[in-house]
C-alpha positions as CSV (number, residue, x, y, z in Angstrom):
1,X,0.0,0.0,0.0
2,X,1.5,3.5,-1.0
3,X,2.2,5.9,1.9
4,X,-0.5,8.4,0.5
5,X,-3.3,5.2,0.9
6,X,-2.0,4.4,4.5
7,X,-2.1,8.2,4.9
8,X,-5.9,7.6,4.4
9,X,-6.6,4.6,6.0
10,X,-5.0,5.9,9.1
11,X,-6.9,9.1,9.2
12,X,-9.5,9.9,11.6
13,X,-8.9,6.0,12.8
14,X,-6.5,4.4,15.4
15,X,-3.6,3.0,13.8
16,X,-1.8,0.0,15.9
17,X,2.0,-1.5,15.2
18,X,2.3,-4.6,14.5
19,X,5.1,-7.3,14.2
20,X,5.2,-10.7,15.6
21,X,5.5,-10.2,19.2
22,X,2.6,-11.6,22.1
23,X,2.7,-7.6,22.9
24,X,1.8,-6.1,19.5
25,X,-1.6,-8.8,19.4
26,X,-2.3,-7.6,22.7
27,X,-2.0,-3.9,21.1
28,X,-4.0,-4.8,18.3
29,X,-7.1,-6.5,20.8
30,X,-6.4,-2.9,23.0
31,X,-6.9,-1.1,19.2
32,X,-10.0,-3.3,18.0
33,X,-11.4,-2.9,21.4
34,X,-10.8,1.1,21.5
35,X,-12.0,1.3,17.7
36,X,-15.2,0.4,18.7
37,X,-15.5,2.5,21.5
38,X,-14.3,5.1,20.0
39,X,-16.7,3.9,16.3
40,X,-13.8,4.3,14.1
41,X,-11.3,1.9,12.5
42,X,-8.2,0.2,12.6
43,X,-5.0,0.4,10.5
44,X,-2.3,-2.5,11.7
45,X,0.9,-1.2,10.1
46,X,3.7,-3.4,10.6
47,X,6.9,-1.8,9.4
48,X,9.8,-3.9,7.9
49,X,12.9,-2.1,8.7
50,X,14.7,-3.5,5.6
51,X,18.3,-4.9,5.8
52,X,19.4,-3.0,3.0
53,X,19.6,0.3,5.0
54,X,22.0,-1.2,7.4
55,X,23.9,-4.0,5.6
56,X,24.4,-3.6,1.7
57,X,26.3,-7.0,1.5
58,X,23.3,-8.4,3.2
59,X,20.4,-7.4,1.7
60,X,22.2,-8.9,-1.8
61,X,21.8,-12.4,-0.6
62,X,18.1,-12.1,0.5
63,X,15.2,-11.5,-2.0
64,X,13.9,-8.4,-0.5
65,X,10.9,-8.5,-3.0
66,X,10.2,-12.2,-1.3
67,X,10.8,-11.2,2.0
68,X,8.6,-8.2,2.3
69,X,5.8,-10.3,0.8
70,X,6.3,-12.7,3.6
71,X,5.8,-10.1,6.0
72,X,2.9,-9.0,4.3
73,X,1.5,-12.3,4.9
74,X,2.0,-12.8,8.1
75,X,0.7,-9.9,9.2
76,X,-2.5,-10.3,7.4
77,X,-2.7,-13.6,9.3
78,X,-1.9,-12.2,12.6
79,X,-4.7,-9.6,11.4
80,X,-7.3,-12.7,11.0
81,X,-6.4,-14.6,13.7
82,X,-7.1,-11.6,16.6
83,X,-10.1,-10.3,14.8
84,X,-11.2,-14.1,14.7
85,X,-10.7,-14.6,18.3
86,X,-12.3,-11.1,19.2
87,X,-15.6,-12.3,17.4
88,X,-15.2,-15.9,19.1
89,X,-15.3,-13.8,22.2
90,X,-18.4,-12.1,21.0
91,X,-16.5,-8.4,20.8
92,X,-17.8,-6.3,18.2
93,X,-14.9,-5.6,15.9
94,X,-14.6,-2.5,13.8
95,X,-13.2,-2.1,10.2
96,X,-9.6,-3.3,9.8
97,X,-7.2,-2.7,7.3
98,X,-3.6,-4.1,7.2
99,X,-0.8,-2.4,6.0
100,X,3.5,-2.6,5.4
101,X,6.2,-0.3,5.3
102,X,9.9,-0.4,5.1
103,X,11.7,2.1,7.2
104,X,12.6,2.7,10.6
105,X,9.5,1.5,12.9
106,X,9.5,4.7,15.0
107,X,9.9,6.9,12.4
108,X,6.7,5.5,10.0
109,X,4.5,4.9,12.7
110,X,4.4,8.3,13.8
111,X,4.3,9.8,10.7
112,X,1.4,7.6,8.9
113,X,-0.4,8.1,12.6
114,X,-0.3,12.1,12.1
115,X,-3.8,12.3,11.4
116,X,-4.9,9.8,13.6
117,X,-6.9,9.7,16.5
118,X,-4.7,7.3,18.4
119,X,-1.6,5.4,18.0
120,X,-1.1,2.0,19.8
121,X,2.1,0.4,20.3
122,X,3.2,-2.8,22.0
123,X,5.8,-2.8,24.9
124,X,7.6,-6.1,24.8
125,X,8.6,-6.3,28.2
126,X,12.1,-9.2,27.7
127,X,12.6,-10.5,31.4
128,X,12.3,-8.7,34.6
129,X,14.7,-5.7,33.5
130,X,13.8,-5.1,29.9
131,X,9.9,-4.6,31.7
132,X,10.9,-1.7,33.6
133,X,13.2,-0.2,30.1
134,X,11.0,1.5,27.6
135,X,12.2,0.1,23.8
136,X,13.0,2.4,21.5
137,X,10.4,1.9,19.1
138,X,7.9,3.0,21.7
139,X,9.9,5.5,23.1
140,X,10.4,6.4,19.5
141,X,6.7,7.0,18.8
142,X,5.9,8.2,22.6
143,X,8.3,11.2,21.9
144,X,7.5,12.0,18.1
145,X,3.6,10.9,17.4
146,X,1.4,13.6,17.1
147,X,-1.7,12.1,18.5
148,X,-2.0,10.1,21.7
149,X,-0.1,6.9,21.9
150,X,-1.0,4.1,24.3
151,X,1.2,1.6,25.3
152,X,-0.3,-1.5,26.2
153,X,2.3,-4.5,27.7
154,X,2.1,-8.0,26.8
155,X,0.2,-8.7,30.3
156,X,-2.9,-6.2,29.9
């Protein structure tokens, strides 16, 4: 999807990252959940931070083309799977669109969330320490989004 379409699916919504952590399907049931509330919809972006902006020699021996569509994928599936369980549960769930960016994580999601009513954003939380350290992707988007961000950890 073209920055200018996730521009527009993100507008006036709630817009929640996405990768393939327990904490980001706990973000998106937090951003179903708040979409209906709030009767709006949900953009999932996931953001691929692509090898080839660190590691040149790298990003030759992976098909980035391949890759990125295997992202794709599995963040549609992620996608299905919590709306799928939200509706098992007998939550209402609101309009959800998926999307995928390259770039730095922090960086897209608070740009594509600029006209947003909400960013979401989950908190991984690694072991006793890393729970009490903010990451840098939400700290990222807690210092740059400009629209509330809510940070939900993997045990809410």
């Amino acid at each position: 999807m073209a920055e200018d379409d996730l521009l527009a699916a993100a507008a006036g919504g709630i817009v929640v990252g996405l990768d393939d952590s327990p904490s980001a399907r706990v973000a998106l049931r937090h951003a179903l959940r708040e979409g209906v509330r709030r009767d709006t919809h949900v953009l999932a972006l996931a953001v691929y931070h692509s090898q080839a902006a660190w590691a040149p020699q790298v990003a030759k021996v992976f098909d980035e083309d391949r890759l990125v569509g295997e992202v794709g994928k599995a963040v549609q599936q992620v996608v299905d799977e919590v709306v799928a369980e939200e509706r098992e549960r007998g939550n209402a769930v609101p309009r959800v669109r998926s999307g995928l960016r390259t770039g730095a994580p922090a960086d897209v999601l608070a740009r594509i969330s600029r006209h947003a009513q909400l960013l979401v954003v989950g908190d991984r939380g690694r072991g006793a320490l890393a729970s009490r350290l903010i990451g840098s992707v939400v700290l990222g988007v807690v210092l740059n989004a400009p629209c509330p961000v809510l940070v939900v950890h993997p045990t809410d």
